[in-house]
C-alpha positions as YAML, in Angstrom:
chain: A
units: angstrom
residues:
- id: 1
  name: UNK
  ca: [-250.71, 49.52, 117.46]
- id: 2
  name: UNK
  ca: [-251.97, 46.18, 118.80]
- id: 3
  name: UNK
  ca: [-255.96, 46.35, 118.11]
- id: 4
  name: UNK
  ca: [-258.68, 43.89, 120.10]
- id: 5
  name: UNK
  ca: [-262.37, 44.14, 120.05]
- id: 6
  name: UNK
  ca: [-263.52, 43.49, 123.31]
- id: 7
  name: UNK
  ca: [-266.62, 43.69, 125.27]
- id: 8
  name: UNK
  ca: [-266.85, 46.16, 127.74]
- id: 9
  name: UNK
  ca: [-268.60, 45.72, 131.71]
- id: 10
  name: UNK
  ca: [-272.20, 46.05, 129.63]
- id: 11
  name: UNK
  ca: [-270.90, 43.48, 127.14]
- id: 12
  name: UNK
  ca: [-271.21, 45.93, 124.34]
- id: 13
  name: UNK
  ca: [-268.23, 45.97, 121.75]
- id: 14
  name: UNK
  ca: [-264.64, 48.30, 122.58]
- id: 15
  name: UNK
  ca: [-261.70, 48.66, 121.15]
- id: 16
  name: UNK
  ca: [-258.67, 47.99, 123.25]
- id: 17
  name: UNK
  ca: [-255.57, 49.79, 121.71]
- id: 18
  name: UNK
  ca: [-251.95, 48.40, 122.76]
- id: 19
  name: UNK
  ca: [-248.98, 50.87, 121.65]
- id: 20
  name: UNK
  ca: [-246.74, 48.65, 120.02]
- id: 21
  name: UNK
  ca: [-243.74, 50.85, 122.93]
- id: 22
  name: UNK
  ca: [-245.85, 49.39, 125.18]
- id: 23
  name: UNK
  ca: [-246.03, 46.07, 124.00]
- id: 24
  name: UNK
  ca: [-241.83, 46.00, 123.78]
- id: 25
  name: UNK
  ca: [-242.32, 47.81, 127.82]
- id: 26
  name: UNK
  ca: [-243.57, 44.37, 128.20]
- id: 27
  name: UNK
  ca: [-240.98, 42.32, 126.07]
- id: 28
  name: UNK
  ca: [-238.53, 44.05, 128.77]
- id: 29
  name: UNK
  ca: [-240.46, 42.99, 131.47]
- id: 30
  name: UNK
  ca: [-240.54, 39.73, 130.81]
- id: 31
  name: UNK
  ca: [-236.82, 39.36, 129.43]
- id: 32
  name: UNK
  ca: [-235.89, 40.82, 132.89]
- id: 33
  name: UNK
  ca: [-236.94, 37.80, 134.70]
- id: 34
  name: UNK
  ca: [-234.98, 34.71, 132.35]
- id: 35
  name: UNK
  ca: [-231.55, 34.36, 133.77]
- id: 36
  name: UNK
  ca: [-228.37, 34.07, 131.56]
- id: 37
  name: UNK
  ca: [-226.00, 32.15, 133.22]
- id: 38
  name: UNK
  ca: [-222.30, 32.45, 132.23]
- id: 39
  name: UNK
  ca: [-222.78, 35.72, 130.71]
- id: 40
  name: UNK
  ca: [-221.51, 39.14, 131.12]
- id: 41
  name: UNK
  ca: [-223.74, 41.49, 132.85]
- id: 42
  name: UNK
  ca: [-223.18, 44.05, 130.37]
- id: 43
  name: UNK
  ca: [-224.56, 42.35, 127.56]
- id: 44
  name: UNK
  ca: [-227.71, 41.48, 129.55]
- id: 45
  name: UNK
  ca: [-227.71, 44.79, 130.05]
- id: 46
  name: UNK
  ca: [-227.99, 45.45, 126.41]
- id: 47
  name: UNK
  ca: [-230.52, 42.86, 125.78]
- id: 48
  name: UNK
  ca: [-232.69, 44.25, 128.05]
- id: 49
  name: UNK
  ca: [-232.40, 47.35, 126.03]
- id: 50
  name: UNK
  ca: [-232.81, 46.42, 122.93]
- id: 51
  name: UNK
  ca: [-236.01, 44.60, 124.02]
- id: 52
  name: UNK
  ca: [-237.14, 47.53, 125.49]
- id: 53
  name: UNK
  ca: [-236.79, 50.12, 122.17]
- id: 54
  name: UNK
  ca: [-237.21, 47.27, 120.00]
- id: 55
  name: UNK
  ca: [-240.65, 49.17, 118.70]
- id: 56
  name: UNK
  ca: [-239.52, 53.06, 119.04]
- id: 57
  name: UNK
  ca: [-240.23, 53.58, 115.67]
- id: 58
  name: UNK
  ca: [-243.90, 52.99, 115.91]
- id: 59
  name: UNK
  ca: [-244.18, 55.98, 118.37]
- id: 60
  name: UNK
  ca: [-245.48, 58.61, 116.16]
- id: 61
  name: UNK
  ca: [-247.67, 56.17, 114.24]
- id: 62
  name: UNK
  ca: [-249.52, 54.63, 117.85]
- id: 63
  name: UNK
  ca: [-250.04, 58.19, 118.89]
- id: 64
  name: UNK
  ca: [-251.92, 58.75, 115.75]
- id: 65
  name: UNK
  ca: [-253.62, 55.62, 114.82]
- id: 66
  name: UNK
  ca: [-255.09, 55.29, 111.56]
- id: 67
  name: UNK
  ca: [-258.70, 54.22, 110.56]
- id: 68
  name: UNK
  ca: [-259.81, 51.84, 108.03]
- id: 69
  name: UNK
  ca: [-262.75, 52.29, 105.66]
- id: 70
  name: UNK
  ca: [-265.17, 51.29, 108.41]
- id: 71
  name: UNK
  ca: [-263.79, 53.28, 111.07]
- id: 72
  name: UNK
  ca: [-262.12, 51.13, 112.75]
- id: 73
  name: UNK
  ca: [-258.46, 51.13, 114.03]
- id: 74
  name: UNK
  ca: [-256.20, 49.90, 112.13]
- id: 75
  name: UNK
  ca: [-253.60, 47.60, 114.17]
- id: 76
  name: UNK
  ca: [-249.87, 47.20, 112.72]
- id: 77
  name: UNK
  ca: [-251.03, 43.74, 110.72]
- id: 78
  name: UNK
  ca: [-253.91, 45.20, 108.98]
- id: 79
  name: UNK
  ca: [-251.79, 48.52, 107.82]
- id: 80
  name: UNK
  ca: [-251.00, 49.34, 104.09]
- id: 81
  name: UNK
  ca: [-247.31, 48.17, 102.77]
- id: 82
  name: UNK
  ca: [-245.75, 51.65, 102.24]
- id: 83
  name: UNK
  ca: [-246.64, 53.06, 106.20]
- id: 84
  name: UNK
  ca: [-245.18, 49.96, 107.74]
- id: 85
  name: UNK
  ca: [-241.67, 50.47, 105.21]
- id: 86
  name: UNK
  ca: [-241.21, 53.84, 106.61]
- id: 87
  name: UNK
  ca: [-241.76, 53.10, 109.73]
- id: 88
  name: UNK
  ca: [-239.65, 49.47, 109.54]
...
């Protein structure tokens, strides 16, 4: 999970979760759009994917974030050493 404090339309404080399968949605995205010229379409192909699922293992935690002592989310930087070893 990606975690940003932002301000909402009344300026008051919000948290803005980003599922880290969302963030490597994105990585695909983008990685769609660079050209690779003189290679074979099939290992584009495969790039693409692996860009794509390159987060799948973060799945179960982003649909049940985890809260730090104040409450707050905690994002995949700020998480303790043993979660982020099962999940890596």
């Amino acid at each position: 999970m990606i975690c940003r404090e932002m301000p909402d339309d009344a300026g008051q404080p919000r948290w803005e979760l980003i599922p880290q399968s969302e963030h490597a949605r994105l990585a695909a995205d983008l990685a769609s759009a660079w050209r690779l010229p003189n290679h074979d379409p099939g290992v584009r192909d495969e790039l693409l994917w692996v860009a794509a699922h390159h987060d799948d293992g973060w799945v179960n935690w982003d649909h049940r974030p985890c809260l730090d002592d104040r409450g707050q989310p905690r994002g995949f930087r700020d998480m303790r050493s043993e979660d982020s070893w099962r999940i890596w």
